[in-house]
C-alpha positions in Angstrom: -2.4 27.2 -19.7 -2.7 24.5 -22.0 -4.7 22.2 -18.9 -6.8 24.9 -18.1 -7.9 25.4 -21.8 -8.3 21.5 -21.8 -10.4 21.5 -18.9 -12.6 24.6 -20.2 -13.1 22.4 -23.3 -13.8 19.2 -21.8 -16.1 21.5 -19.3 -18.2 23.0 -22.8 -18.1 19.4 -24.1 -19.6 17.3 -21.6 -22.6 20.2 -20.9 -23.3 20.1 -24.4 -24.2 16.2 -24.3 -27.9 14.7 -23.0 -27.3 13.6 -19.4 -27.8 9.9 -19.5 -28.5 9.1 -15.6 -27.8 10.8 -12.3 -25.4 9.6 -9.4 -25.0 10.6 -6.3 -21.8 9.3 -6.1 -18.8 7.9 -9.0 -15.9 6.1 -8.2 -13.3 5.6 -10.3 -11.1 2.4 -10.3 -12.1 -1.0 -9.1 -9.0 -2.4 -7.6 -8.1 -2.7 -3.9 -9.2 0.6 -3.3 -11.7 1.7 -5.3 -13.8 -1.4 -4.8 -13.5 -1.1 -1.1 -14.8 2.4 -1.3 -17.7 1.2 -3.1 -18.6 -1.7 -0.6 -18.1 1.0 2.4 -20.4 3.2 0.7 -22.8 0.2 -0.2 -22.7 -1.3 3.3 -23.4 1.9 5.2 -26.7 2.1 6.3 -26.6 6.2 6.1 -25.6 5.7 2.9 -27.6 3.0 1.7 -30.0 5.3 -0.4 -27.4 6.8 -2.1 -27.3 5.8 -6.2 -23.7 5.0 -6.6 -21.8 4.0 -10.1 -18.5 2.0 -10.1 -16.3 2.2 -13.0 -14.3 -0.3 -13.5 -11.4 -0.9 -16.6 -10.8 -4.0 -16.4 -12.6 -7.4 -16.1 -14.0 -9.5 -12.8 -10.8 -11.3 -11.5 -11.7 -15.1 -11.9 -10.8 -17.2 -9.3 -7.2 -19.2 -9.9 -7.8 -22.8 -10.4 -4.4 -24.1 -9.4 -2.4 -26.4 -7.5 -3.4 -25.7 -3.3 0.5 -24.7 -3.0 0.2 -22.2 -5.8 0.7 -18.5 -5.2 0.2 -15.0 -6.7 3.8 -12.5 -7.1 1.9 -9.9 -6.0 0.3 -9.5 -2.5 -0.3 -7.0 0.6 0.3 -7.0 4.0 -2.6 -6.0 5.5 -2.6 -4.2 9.0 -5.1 -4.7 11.8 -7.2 -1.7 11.2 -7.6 -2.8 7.6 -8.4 -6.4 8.9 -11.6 -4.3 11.0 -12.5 -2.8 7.6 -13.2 -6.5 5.9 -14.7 -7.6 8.9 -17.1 -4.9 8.7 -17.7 -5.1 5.2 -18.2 -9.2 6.3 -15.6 -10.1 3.2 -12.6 -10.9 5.8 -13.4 -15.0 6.4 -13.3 -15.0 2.3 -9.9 -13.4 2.2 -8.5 -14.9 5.8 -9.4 -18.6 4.1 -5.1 -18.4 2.7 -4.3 -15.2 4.7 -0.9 -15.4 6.4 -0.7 -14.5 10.2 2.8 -11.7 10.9 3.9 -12.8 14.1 6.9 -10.2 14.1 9.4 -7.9 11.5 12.7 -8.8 11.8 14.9 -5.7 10.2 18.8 -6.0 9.8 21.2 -3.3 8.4 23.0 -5.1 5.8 26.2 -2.4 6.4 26.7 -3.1 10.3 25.7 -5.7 12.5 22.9 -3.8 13.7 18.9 -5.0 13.7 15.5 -4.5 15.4 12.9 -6.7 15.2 8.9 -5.1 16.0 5.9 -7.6 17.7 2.0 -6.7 18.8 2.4 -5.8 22.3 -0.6 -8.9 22.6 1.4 -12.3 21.7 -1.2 -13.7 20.1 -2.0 -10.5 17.7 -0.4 -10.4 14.2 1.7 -7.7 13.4 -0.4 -8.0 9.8 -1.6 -10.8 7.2 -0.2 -11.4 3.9 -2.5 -11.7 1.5 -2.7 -12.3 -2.5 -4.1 -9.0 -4.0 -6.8 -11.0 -6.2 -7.8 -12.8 -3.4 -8.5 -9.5 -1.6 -10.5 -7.9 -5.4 -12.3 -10.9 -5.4 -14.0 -10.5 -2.1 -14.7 -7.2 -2.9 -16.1 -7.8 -6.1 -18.8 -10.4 -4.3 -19.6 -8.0 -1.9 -20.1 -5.4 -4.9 -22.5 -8.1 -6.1 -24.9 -7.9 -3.3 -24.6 -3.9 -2.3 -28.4 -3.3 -4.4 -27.3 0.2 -4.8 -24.5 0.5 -6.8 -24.0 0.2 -10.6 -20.6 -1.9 -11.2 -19.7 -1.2 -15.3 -17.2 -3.3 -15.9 -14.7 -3.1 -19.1 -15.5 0.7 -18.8 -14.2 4.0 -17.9 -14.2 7.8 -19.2 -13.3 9.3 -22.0 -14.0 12.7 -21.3 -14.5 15.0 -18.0 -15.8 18.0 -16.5 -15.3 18.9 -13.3 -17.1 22.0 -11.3 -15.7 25.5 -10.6 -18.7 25.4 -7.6 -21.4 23.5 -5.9 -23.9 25.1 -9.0 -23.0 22.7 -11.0 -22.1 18.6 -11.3 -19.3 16.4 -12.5 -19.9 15.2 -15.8 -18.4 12.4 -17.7 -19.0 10.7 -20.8 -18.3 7.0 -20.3 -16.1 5.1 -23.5 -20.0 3.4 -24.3 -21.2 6.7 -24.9 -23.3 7.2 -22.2 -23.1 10.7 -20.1 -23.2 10.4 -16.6 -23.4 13.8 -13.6 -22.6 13.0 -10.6 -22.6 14.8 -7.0 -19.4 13.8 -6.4 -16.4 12.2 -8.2 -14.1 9.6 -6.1 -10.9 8.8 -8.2 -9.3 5.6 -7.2 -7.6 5.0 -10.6 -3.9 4.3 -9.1 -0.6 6.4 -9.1 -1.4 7.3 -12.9 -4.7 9.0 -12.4 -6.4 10.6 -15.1 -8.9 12.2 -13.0 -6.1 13.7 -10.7 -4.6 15.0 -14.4 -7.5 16.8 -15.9 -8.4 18.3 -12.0 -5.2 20.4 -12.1 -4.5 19.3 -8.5 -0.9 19.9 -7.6 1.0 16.6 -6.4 4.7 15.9 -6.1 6.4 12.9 -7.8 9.6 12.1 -7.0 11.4 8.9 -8.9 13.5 6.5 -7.0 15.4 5.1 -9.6 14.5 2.1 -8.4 12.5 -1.3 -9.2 10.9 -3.6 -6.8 11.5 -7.7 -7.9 8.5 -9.5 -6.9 8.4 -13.3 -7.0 6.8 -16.4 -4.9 10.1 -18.3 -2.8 10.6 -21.5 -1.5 12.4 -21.4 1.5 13.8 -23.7 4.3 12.6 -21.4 7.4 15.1 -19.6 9.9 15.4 -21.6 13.1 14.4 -18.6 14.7 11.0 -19.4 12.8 10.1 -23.0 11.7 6.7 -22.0 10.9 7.2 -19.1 9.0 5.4 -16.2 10.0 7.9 -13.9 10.3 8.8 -11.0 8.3 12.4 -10.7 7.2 13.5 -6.9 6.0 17.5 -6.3 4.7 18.5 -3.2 4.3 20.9 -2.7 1.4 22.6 0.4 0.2 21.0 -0.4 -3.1 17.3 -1.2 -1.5 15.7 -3.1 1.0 15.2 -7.3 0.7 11.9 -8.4 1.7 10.5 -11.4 2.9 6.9 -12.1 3.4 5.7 -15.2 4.3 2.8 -17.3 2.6 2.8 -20.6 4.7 5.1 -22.7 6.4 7.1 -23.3 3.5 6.5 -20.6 1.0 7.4 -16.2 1.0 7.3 -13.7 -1.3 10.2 -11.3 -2.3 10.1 -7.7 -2.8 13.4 -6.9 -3.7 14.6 -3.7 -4.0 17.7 -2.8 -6.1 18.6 -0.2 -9.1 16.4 -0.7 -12.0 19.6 -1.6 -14.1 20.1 -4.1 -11.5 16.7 -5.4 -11.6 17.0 -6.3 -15.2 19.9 -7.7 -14.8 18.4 -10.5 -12.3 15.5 -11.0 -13.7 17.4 -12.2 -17.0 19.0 -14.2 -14.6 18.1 -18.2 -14.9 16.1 -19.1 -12.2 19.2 -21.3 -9.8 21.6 -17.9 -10.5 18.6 -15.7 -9.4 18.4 -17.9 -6.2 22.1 -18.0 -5.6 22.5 -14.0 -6.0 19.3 -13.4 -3.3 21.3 -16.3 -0.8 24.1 -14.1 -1.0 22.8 -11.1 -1.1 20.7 -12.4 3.0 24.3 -12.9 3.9 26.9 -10.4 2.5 29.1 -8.9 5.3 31.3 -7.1 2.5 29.5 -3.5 3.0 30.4 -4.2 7.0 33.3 -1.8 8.3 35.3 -3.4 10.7 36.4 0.4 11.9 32.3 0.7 13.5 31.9 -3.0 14.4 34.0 -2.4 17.3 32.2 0.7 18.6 29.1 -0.8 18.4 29.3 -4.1 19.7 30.6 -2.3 22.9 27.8 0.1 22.9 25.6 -3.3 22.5 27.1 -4.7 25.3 26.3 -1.4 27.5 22.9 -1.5 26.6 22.6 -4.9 27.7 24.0 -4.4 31.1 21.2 -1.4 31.8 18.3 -3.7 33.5 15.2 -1.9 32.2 16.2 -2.2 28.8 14.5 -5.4 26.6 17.5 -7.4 25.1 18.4 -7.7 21.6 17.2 -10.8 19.3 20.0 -12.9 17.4 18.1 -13.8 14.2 19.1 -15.7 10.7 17.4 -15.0 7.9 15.6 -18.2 6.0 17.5 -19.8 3.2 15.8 -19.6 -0.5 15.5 -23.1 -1.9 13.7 -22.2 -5.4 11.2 -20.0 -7.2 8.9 -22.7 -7.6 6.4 -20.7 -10.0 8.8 -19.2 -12.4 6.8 -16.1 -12.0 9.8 -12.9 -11.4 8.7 -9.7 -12.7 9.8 -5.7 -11.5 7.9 -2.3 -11.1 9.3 1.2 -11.0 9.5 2.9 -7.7 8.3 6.5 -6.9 7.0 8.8 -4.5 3.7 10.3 -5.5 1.1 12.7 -3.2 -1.1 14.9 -4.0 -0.8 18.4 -2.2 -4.5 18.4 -1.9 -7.1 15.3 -1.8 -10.3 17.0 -2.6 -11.5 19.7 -4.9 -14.7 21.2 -5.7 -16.9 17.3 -5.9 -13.8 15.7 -6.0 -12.0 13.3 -3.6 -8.8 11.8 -4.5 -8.0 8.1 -2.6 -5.5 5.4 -2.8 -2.3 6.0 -5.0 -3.9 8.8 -7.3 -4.0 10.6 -3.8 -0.2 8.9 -2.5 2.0 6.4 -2.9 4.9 5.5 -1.2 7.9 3.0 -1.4 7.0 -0.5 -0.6 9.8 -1.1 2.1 6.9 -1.4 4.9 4.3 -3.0 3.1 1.9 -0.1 4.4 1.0 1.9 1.0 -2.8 0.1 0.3 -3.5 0.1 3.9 -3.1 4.0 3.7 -5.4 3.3 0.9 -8.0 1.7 3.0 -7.9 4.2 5.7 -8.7 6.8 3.0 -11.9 4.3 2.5 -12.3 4.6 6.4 -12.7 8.5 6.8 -14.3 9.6 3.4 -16.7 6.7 4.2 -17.6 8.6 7.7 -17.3 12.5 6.3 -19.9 11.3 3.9 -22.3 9.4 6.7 -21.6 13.2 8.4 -22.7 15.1 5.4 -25.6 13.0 4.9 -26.9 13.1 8.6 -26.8 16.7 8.5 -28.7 17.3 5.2 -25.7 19.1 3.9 -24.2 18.5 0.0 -22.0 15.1 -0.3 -19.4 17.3 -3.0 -19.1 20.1 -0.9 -15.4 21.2 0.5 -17.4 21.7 3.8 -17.5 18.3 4.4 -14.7 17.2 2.0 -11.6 19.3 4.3 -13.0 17.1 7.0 -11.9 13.5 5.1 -8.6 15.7 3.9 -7.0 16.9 7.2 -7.6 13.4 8.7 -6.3 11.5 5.9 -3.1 13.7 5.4 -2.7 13.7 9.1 -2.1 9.7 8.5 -0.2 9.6 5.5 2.0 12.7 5.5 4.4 11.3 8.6 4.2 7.9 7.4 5.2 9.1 4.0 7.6 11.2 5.3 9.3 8.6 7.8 9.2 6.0 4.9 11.2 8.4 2.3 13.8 9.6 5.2 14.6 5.9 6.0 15.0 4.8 2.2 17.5 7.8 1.9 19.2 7.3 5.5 19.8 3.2 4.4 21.0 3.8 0.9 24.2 4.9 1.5 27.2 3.1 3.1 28.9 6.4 4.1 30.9 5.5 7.2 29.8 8.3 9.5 26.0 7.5 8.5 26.1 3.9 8.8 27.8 4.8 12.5 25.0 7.2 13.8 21.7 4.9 12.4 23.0 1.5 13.6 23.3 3.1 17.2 19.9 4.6 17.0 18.5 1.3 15.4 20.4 -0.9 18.1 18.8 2.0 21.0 15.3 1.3 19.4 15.4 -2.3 19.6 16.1 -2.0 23.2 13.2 0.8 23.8 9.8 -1.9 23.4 7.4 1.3 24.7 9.0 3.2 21.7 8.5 0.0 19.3 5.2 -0.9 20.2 3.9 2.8 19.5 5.4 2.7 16.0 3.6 -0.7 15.6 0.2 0.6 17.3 0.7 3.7 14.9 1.2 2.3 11.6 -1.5 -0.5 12.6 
């Protein structure tokens, strides 16, 4: 009750005020997302008329004058079909200049001995890139530079809101400059905490993990299994997964999932006992059961004797030399997604729409393919003459966008849940499926060619 009197309010505010200037379409949020959304829109010739605003709270990410070995904490992995976004947006050679080519995932249970490892059915295709996230803003915001028809406000958002009960009337904000701006349709990219998704009254579930993700730059000595590091390394523990993403031949980044009481623990940690604790954490064999080892190596060894079955890979995970840039730091985990994408003018993208844990690396690239298909129902809706905030066009972008994220979400959240527990009878019945899967490369190379 007290939202909808909020957004009656807000609604009776914002009419009251002198439009400043008319959009055709607002975006919200100029990170990854957001400004992706805006150089889609920008770069589609259907499109190209359109008068498009990007608001934008924070300021231009300058470009990091450091030493050539010097890394961000914080990066993606970007999937193929994001890679064919840039490309088509022509900002992919300025984020592929330091973009790291996935040959291949290596995954091992860290509670039995078994492990699965995922390639491109092509040799020579990545799996994905790693990818600083500023290096990735930056294109974008050079590309935003040269799109003609879209006003970039930087340093400025909203401070009020109204959205429409029907296609009679606009979207209405007053920016935090004053000015009061309608628009024919409202895109909010403004991340898992989303005002706009707030104030819309959209339902959404939000589930907490209890969990923090450790992010930090490595250096490593590479696995013999990969001197020139382009491999993936996933551990799963019954605390969280252990990632490894690799930066160049001699540098990864973690993503280190634990407890956030453990997480603050480490991160207090001085930098050679951080180190030590991740080496041993690659390697424990404590949370192994000697009662299942048995079992499965024998049901290993029957699978290797069945000739159309692909053998398994024996793999060693890289050893962590140091954390050359000092630079450790931990974000809360949860589950967020919104019931519904769209409302009346309204389309939600990015995290305000979902977000998921980072085990697989995938969460902005469901981002970007929200980009893809609201980018073409809006090309539709604008070929046919119709209304770019009607939910006509807008159930369009929804049903293909949840179609994408709902099983990955779903997969993701039943995997976190099935590897955080070390109950006996659990660990048994996942490592023989995981070992099975290994062994099953048809199987694997659709779950690659699927999340891709």
């Amino acid at each position: 009750m007290i939202c909808l009197q909020r957004i009656r309010y807000i609604r009776t505010f914002c009419s009251s005020k002198a439009i400043s200037s008319h959009y055709d379409i607002v975006i919200v949020g100029g990170g990854l997302v957001g400004s992706a959304m805006a150089c889609a829109i920008g770069k589609n010739s259907s499109l190209s008329s359109k008068k498009i605003l990007l608001l934008d709270s924070l300021k231009t990410v300058q470009p990091k004058v450091r030493e050539e070995d010097w890394y961000s904490n914080r990066v993606s992995a970007i999937a193929p079909s994001s890679v064919e976004l840039f490309e088509n947006l022509n900002v992919w050679k300025q984020i592929s200049v330091k973009a790291q080519p996935v040959s291949s995932l290596y995954i091992q249970d860290g509670c039995s001995e078994s492990r699965i490892s995922f390639k491109q059915s092509k040799p020579s295709s990545p799996v994905a890139y790693i990818v600083e996230n500023w290096r990735i803003v930056n294109a974008l915001h050079q590309c935003l530079r040269e799109s003609l028809n879209i006003n970039w406000k930087q340093e400025t958002s909203f401070c009020e809101l109204s959205l429409p009960e029907n296609l009679d009337e606009s979207v209405v904000l007053k920016l935090d400059n004053g000015e009061v701006v309608e628009s024919s349709l409202l895109i909010a990219a403004d991340g898992a905490n989303s005002k706009v998704r707030e104030i819309s009254g959209l339902k959404y579930t939000n589930e907490d993990y209890g969990q923090s993700c450790i992010v930090g730059s490595l250096e490593i000595s590479p696995s013999q299994n990969d001197i020139k590091n382009t491999i993936a390394w996933q551990r799963f523990m019954p605390t969280g997964p252990i990632g490894i993403l690799p930066l160049n031949e001699m540098l990864s980044s973690l993503a280190w999932t634990t407890s956030t009481s453990e997480a603050k623990r480490l991160l207090e940690l001085p930098n050679e006992e951080f180190v030590k604790e991740l080496n041993g954490a690659l390697v424990d064999y404590s949370g192994h059961n000697k009662i299942i080892d048995g079992p499965l190596n024998c049901f290993s060894n029957i699978l290797n004797s069945i000739p159309f079955l692909a053998s398994s890979e024996n793999f060693v995970f890289p050893t962590i030399l140091s954390l050359p840039n000092n630079d450790r730091a931990a974000f809360p985990l949860s589950l967020i997604h919104a019931h519904d994408y769209i409302g009346n003018r309204l389309a939600l993208i990015g995290d305000a729409a979902h977000r998921i844990h980072p085990m697989a690396g995938l969460g902005v690239n469901l981002g970007w393919s929200d980009v893809v298909n609201l980018t073409n129902t809006l090309e539709i809706a604008v070929k046919e003459g119709g209304d770019l905030g009607s939910l006509i066009y807008l159930k369009n972008f929804d049903a293909k966008s949840q179609r994408k994220n709902v099983p990955i979400m779903t997969a993701i959240d039943f995997l976190n849940s099935l590897f955080s527990t070390n109950f006996l009878p659990s660990v048994f019945v996942r490592s023989l499926g995981v070992n099975l899967l290994d062994r099953l490369w048809p199987a694997k190379d659709l779950m690659v060619k699927y999340t891709s």
